[in-house]
Biopython code that builds the backbone (N, CA, C, O; Angstrom):
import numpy as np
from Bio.PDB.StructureBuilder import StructureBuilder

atoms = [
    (1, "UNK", "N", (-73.268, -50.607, 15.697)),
    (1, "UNK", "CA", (-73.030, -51.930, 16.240)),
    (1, "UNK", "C", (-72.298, -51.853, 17.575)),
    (1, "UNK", "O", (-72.846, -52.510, 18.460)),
    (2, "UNK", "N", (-71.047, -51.122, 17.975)),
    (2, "UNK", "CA", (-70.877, -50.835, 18.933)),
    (2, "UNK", "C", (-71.891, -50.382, 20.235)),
    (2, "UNK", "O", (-72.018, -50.927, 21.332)),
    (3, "UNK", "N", (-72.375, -49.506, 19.833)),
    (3, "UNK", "CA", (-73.658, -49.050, 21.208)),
    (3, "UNK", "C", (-74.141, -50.512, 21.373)),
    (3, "UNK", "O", (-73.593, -50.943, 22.388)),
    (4, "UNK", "N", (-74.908, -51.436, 20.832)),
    (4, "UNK", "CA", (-75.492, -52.806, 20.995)),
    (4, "UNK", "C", (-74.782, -53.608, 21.740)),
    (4, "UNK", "O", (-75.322, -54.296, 22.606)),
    (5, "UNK", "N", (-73.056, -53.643, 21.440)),
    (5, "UNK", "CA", (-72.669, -54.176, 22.077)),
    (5, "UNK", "C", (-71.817, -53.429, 23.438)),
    (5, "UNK", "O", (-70.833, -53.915, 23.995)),
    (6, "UNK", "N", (-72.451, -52.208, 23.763)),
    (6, "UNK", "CA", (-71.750, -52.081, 24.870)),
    (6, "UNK", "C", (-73.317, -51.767, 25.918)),
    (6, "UNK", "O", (-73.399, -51.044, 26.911)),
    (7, "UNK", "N", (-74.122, -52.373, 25.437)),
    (7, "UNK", "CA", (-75.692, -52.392, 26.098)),
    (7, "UNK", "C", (-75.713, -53.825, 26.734)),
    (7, "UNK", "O", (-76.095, -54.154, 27.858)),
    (8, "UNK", "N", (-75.085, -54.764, 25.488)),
    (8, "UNK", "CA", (-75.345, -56.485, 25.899)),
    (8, "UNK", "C", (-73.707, -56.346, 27.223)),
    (8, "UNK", "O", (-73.703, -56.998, 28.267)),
    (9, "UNK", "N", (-72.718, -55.551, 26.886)),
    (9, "UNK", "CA", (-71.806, -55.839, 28.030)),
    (9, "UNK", "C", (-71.938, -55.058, 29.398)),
    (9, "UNK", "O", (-71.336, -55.274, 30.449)),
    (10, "UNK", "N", (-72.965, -54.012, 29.085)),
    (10, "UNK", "CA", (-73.289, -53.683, 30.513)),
    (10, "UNK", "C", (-74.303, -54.083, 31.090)),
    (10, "UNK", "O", (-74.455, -53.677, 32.242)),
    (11, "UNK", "N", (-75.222, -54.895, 30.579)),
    (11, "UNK", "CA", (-76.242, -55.867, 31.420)),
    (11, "UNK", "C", (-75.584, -57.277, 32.173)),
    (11, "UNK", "O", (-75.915, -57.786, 33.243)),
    (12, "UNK", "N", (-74.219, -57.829, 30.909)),
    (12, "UNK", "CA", (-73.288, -58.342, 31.691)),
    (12, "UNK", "C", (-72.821, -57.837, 32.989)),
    (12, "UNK", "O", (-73.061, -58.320, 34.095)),
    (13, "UNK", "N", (-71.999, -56.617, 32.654)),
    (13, "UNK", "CA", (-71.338, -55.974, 33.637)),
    (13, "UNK", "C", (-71.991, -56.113, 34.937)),
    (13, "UNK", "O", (-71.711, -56.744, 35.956)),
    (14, "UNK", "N", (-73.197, -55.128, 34.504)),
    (14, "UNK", "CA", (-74.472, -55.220, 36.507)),
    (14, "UNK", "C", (-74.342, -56.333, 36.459)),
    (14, "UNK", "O", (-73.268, -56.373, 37.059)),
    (15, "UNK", "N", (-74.600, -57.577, 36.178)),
    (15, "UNK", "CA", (-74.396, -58.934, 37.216)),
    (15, "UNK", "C", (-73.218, -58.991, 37.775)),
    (15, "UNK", "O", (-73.291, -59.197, 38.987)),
    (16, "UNK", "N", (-71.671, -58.840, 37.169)),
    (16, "UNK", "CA", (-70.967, -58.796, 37.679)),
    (16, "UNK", "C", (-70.467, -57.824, 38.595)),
    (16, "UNK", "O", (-69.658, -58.244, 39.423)),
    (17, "UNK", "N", (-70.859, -56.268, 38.636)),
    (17, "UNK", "CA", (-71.085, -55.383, 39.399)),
    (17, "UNK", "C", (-71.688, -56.081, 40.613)),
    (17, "UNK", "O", (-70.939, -56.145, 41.587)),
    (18, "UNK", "N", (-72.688, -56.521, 40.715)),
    (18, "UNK", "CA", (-73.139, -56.995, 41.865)),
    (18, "UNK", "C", (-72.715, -57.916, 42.957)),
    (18, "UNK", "O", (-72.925, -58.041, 44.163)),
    (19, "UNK", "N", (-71.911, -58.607, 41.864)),
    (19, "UNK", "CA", (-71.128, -60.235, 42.495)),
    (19, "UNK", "C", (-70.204, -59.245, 43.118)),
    (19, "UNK", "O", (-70.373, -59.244, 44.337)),
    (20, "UNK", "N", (-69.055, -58.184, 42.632)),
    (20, "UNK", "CA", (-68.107, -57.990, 43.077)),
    (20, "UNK", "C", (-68.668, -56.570, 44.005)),
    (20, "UNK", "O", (-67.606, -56.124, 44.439)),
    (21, "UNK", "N", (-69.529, -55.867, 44.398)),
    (21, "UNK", "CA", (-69.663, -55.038, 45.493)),
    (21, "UNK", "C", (-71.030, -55.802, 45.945)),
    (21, "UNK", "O", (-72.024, -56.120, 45.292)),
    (22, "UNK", "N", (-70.754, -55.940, 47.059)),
    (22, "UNK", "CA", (-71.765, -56.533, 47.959)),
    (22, "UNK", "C", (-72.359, -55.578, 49.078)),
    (22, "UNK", "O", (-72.141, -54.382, 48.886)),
    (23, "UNK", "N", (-73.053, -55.905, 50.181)),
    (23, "UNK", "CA", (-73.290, -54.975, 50.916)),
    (23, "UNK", "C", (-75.093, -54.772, 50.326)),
    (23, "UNK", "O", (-75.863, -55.694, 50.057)),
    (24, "UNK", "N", (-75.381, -53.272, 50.257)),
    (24, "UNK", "CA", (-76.901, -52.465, 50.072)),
    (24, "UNK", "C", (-76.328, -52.648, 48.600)),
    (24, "UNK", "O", (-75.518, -51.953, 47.988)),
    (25, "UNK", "N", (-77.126, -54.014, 48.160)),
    (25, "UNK", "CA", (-77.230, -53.735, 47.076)),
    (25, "UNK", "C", (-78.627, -52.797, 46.438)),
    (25, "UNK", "O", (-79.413, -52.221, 47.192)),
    (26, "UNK", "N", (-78.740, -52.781, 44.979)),
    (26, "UNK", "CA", (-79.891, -52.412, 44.160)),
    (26, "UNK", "C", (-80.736, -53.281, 44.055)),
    (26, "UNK", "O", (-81.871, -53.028, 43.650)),
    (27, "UNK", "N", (-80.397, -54.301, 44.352)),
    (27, "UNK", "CA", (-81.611, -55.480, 43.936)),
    (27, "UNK", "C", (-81.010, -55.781, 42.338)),
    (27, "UNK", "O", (-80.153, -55.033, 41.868)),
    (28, "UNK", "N", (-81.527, -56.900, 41.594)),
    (28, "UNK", "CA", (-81.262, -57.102, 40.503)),
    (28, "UNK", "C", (-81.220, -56.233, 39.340)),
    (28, "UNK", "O", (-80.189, -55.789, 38.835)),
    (29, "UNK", "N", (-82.626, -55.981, 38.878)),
    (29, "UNK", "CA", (-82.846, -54.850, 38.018)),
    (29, "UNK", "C", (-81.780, -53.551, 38.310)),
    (29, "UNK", "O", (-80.966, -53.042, 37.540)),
    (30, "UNK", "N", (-82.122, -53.196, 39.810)),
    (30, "UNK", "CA", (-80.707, -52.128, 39.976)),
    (30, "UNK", "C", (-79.695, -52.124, 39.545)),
    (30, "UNK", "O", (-79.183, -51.191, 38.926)),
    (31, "UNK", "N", (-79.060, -53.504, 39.870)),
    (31, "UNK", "CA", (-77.544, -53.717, 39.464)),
    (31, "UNK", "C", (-77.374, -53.731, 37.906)),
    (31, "UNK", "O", (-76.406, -53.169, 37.393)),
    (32, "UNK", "N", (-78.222, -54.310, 37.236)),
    (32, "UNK", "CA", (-78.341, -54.503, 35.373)),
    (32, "UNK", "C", (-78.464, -53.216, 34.887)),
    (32, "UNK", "O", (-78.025, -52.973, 33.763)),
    (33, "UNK", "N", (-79.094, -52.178, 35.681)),
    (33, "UNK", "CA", (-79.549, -50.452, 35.246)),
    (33, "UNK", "C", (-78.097, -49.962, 35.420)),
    (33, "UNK", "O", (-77.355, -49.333, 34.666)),
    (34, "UNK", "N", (-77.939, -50.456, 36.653)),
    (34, "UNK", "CA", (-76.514, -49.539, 37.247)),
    (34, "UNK", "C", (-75.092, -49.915, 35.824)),
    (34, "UNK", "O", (-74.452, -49.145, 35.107)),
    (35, "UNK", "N", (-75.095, -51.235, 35.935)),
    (35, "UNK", "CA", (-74.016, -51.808, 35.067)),
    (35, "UNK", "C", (-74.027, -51.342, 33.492)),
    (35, "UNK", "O", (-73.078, -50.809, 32.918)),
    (36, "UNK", "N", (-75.218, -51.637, 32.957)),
    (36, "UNK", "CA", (-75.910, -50.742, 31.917)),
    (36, "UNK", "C", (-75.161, -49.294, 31.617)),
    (36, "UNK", "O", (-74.402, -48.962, 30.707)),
    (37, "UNK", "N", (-75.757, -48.466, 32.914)),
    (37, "UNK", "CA", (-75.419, -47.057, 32.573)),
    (37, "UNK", "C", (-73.740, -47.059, 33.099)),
    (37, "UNK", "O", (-73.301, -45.938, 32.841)),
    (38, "UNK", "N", (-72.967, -47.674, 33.558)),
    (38, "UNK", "CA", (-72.103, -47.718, 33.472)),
    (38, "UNK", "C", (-70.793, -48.189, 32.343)),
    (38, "UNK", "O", (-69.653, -47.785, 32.114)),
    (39, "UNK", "N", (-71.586, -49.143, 31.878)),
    (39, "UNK", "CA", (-71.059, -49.429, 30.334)),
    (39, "UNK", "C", (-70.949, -48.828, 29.434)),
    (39, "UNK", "O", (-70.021, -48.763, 28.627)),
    (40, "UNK", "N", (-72.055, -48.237, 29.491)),
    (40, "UNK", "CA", (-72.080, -46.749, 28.260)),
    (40, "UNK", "C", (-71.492, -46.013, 28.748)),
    (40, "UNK", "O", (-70.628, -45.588, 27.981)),
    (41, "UNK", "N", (-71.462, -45.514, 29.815)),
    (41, "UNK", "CA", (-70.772, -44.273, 30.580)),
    (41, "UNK", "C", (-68.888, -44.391, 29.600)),
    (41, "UNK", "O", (-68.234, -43.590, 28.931)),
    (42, "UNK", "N", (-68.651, -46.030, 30.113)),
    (42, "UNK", "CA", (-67.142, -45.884, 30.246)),
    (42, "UNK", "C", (-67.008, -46.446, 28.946)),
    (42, "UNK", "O", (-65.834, -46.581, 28.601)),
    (43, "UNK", "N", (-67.698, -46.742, 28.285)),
    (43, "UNK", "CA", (-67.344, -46.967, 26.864)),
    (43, "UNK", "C", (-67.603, -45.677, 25.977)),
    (43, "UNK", "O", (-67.158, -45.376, 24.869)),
    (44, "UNK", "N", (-67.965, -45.401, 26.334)),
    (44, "UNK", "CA", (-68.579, -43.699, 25.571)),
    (44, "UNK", "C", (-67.232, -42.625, 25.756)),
    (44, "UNK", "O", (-66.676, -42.009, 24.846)),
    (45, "UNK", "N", (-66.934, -42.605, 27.039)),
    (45, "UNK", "CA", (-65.760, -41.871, 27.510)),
    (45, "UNK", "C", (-64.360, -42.753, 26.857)),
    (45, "UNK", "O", (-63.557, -42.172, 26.127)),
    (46, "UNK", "N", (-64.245, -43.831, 27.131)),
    (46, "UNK", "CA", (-62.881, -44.196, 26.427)),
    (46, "UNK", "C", (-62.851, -43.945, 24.789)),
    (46, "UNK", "O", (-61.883, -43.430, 24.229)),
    (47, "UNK", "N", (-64.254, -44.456, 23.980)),
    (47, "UNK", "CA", (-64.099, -44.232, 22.693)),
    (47, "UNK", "C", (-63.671, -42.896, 22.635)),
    (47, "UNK", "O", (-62.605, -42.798, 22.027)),
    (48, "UNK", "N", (-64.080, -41.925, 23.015)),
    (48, "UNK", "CA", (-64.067, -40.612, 22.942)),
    (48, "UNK", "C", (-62.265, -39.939, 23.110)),
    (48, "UNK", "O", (-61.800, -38.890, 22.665)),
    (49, "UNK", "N", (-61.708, -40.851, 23.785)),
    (49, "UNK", "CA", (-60.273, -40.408, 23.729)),
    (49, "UNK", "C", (-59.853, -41.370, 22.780)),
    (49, "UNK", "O", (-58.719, -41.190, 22.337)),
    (50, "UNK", "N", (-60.498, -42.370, 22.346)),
    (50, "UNK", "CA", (-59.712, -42.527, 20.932)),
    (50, "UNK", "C", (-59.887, -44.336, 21.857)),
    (50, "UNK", "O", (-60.361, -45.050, 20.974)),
    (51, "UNK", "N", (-59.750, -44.973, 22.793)),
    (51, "UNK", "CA", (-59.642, -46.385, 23.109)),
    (51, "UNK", "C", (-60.988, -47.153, 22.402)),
    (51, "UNK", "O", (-62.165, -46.812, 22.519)),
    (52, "UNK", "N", (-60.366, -48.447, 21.531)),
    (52, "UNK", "CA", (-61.511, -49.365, 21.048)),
    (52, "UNK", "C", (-61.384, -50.263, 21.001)),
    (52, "UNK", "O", (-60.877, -50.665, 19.954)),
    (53, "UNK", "N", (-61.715, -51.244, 22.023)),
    (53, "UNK", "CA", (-61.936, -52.708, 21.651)),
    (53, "UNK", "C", (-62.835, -53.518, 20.709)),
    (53, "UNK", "O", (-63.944, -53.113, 20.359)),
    (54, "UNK", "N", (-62.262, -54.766, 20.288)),
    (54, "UNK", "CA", (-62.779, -54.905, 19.385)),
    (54, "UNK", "C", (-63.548, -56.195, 20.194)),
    (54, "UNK", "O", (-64.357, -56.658, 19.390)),
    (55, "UNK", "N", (-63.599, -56.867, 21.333)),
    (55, "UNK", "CA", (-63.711, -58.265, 21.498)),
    (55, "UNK", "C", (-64.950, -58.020, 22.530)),
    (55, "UNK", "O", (-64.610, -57.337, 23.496)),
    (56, "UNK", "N", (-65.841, -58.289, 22.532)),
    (56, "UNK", "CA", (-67.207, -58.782, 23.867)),
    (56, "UNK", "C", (-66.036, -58.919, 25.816)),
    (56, "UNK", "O", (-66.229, -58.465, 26.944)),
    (57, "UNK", "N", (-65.408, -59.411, 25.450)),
    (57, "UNK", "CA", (-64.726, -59.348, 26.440)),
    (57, "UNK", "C", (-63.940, -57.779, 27.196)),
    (57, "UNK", "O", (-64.123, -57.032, 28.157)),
    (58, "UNK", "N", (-63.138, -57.912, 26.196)),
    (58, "UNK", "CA", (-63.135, -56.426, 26.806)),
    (58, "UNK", "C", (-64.165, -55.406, 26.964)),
    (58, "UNK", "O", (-64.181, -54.523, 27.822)),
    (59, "UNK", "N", (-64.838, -55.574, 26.246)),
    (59, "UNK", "CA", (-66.089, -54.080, 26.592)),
    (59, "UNK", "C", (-66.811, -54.663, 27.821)),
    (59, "UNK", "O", (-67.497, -53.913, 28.514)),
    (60, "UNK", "N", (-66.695, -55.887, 28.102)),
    (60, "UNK", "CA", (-67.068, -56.041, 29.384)),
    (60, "UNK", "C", (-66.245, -56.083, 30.876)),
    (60, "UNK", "O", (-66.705, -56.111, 32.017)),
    (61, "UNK", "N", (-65.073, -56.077, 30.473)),
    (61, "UNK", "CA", (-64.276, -55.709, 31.398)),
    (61, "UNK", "C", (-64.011, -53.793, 31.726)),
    (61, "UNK", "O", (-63.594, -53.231, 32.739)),
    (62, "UNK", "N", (-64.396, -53.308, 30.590)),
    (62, "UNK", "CA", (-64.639, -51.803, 30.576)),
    (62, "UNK", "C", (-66.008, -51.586, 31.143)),
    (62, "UNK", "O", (-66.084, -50.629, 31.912)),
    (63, "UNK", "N", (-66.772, -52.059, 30.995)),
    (63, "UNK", "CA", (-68.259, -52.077, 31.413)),
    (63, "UNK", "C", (-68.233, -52.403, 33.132)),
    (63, "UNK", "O", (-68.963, -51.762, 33.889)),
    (64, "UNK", "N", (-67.425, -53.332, 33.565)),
    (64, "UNK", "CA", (-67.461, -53.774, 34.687)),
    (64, "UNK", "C", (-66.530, -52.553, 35.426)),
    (64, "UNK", "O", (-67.191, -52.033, 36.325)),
    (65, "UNK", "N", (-65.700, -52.188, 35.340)),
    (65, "UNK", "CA", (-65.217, -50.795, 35.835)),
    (65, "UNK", "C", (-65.989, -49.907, 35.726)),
    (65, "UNK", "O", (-66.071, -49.270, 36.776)),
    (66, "UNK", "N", (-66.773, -49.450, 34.747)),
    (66, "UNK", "CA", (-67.740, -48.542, 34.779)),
    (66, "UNK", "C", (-68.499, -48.661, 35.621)),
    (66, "UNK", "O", (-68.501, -47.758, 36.458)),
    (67, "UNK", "N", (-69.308, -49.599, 35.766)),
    (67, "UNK", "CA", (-70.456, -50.044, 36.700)),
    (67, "UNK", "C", (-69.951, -49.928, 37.807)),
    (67, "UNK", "O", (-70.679, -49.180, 38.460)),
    (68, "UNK", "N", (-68.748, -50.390, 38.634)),
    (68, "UNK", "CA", (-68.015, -50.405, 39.910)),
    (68, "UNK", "C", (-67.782, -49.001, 40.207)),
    (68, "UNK", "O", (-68.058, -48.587, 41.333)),
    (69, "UNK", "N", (-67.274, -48.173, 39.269)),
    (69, "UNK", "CA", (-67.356, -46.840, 39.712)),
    (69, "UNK", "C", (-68.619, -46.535, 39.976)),
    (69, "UNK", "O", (-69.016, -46.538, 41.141)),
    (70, "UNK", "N", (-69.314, -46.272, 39.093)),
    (70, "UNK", "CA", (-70.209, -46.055, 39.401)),
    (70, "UNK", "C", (-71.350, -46.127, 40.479)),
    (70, "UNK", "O", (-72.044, -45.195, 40.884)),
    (71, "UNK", "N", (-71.381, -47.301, 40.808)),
    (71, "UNK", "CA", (-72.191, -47.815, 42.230)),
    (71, "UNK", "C", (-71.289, -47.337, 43.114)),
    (71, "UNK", "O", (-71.886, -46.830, 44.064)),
    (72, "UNK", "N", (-69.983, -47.268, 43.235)),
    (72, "UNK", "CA", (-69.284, -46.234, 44.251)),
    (72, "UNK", "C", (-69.870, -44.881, 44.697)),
    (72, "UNK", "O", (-70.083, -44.281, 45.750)),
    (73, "UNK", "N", (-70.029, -44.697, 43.349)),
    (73, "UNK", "CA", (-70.546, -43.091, 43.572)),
    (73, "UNK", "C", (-72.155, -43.119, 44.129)),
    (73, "UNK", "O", (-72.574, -42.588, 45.157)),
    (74, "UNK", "N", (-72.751, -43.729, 43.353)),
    (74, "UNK", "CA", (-73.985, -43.471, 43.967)),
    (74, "UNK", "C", (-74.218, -43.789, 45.436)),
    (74, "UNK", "O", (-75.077, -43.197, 46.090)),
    (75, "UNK", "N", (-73.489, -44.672, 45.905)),
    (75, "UNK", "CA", (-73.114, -45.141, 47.607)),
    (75, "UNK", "C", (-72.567, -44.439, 48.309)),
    (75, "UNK", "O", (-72.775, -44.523, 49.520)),
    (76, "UNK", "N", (-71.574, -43.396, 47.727)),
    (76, "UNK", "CA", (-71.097, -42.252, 48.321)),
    (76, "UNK", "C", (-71.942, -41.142, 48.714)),
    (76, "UNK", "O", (-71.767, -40.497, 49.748)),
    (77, "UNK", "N", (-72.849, -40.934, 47.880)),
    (77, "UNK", "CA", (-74.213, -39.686, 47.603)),
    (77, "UNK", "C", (-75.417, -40.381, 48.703)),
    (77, "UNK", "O", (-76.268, -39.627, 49.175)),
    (78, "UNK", "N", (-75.414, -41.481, 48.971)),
    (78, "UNK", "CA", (-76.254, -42.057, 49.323)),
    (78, "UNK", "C", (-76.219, -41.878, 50.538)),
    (78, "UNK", "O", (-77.259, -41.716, 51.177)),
    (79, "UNK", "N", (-74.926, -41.871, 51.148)),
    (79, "UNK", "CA", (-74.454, -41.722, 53.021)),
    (79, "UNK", "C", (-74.618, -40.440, 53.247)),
    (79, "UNK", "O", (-75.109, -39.975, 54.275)),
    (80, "UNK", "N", (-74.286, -39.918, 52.462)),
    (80, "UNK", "CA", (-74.280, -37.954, 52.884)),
    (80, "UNK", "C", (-75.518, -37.535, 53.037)),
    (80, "UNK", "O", (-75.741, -36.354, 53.302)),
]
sb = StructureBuilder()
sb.init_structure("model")
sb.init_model(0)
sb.init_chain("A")
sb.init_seg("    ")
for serial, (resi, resn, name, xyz) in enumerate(atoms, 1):
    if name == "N":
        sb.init_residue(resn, " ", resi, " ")
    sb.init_atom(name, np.array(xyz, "f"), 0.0, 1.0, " ", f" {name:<3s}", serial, name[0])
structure = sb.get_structure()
C-alpha cells in the first residue's frame, strides 16, 4: 500500500515540481515522470533509514523534494 501511495504522491509531486522550478521545463508528462521517479527515489531512501509517514501529505511533501532534487540534477547533466 505504501508504493501506491508514493506513485499517487509523486504524480502529485511533478505538478508541483514544475510549478516550483520553472525555466526548460520537461513538458508535462516530463515533469509527472520526473516527480514520479522522484517520489520513489526519496521515499524509498527515507523508508530505508527507518523515516515513515503515515499521511498523503507528507509523502507528498517528500515526493516534492525528491522531484526538486532531482530535476536539479538532471539540469545540471544537461549543461555539461
Amino acid at each position: 500500500m505504501n508504493f501506491i501511495t508514493w506513485i499517487i504522491s509523486g504524480i502529485i509531486a511533478g505538478w508541483l515540481t514544475g510549478l516550483i522550478i520553472r525555466g526548460r521545463g520537461f513538458g508535462i508528462k516530463g515533469d509527472l515522470i520526473v516527480g514520479l521517479l522522484g517520489g520513489l527515489v526519496a521515499g524509498a531512501l527515507l523508508s530505508f533509514i527507518g523515516h515513515i509517514t503515515f499521511h498523503v501529505l507528507g509523502n507528498v511533501i517528500i515526493a516534492v523534494v525528491g522531484g526538486v532534487i532531482l530535476v536539479a540534477i538532471i539540469r545540471f547533466f544537461r549543461r555539461n
